[in-house]
N, C-alpha and C positions, 0 to 999 in steps of 0.2 A: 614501476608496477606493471608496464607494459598496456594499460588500458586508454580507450580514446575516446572521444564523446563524439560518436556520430551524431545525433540529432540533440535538440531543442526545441521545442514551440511552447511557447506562452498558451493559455487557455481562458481566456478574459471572462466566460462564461460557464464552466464548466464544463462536462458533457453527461448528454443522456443518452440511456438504456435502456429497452423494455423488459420490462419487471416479467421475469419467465413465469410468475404465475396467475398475474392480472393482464397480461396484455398491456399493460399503461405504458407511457413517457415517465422516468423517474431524472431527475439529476442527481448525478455522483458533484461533489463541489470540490470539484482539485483544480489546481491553476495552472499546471505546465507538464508536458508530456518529454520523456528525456529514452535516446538511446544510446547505450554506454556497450563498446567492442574490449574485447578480453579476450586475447590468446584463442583467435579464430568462433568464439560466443560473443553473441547479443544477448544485451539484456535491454528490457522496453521498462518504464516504470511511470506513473501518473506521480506525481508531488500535492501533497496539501499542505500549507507552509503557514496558512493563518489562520490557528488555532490558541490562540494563549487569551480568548473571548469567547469560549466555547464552551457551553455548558456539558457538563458528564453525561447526560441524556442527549444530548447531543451528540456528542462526542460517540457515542454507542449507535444512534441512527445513522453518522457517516458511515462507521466499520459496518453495520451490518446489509449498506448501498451497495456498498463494497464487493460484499458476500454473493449478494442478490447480483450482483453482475455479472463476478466470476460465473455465477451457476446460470448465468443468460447463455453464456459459451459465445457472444455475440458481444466484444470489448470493442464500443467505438474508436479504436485508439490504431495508429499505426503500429500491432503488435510484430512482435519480431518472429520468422517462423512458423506460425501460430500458436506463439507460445501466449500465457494471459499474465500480464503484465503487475508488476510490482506496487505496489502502494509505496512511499515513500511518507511519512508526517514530519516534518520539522517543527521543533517545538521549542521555544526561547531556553525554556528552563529544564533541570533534570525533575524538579516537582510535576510540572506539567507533563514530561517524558512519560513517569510514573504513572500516570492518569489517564494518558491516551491507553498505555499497556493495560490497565484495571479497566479501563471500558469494554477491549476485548476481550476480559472475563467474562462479561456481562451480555453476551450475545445468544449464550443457550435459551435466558429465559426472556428475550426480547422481542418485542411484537415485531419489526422490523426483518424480523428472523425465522418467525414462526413455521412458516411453508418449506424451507431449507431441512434437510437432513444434517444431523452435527458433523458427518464425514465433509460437506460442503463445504461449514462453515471452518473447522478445522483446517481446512487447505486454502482458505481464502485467509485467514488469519498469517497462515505461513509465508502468506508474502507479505505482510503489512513487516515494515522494520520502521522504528522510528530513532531519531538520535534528537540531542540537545546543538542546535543551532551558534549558540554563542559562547562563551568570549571568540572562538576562533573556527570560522565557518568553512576554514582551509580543512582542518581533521576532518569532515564530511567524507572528504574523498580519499586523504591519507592515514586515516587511521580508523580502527579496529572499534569503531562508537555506535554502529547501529544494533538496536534489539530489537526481536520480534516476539510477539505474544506468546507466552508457554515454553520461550527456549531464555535460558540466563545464559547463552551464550552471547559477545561481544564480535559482532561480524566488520569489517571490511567492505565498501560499498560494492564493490565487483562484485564480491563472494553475493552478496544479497540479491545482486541483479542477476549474478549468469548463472544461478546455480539453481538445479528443482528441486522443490519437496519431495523430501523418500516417498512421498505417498503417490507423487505423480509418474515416479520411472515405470 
């Protein structure tokens, strides 16, 4: 497939943001930061991997941290280019898969969300991809398993990291 993993770092603590409309510290709670090279692109992407204990209401406060970050323009993270980095969720199950994607339904009418414009939340959503973690955690990066919110398309981990949203060209 031609792609390499430049980077890794574990993130024992998550990282915080400041919330672009209260001024606060918020935490985003993802555990490891990855950059993945493809045919001369970077992709940068944050991972949250333990979720299969996460209630639906929650689950909808991660993605709309998320949201709230992207629209910080301010991604604590070593982004690639200044480009704003990928959400990755790993989920045990495809039930649970199903649940993370139905949370990011749930974002329009989410207090979490309120202060965002839907164009925001909609391009923050665009990078969220989530796959099904097991039987075999090898397909993560060989095959064609990650979805993101509003597309039933089946992507390729590259395609999800190197590639921007039509709404961003």
């Amino acid at each position: 497939m031609g792609s390499t993993s430049r980077s890794w770092r574990r993130l024992p603590s998550g990282l915080s943001y400041r919330d672009p409309h209260t001024g606060s510290l918020k935490d985003l709670p993802v555990e490891a930061e990855m950059v993945v090279g493809h045919v001369g692109e970077e992709g940068c992407a944050l991972v949250l991997a333990r979720v299969e204990r996460v209630a639906p209401a929650r689950l909808v406060a991660v993605l709309g941290r998320f949201a709230n970050a992207v629209a910080a323009g301010t991604m604590p993270v070593s982004s690639v280019a200044g480009r704003v980095p990928s959400l990755l969720v790993l989920t045990p199950t495809a039930r649970l898969q199903d649940a993370v994607l139905a949370a990011a339904d749930q974002l329009d009418d989410a207090p979490v969300t309120r202060h965002l414009a839907p164009a925001i939340v909609e391009a923050a959503m665009a990078r969220v991809a989530v796959s099904v973690s097991e039987p075999h955690p090898a397909a993560l990066v060989s095959e064609a398993v990650w979805r993101s919110p509003g597309d039933p398309r089946s992507r390729h981990l590259v395609e999800t990291l190197t590639t921007r949203p039509e709404r961003d060209r």
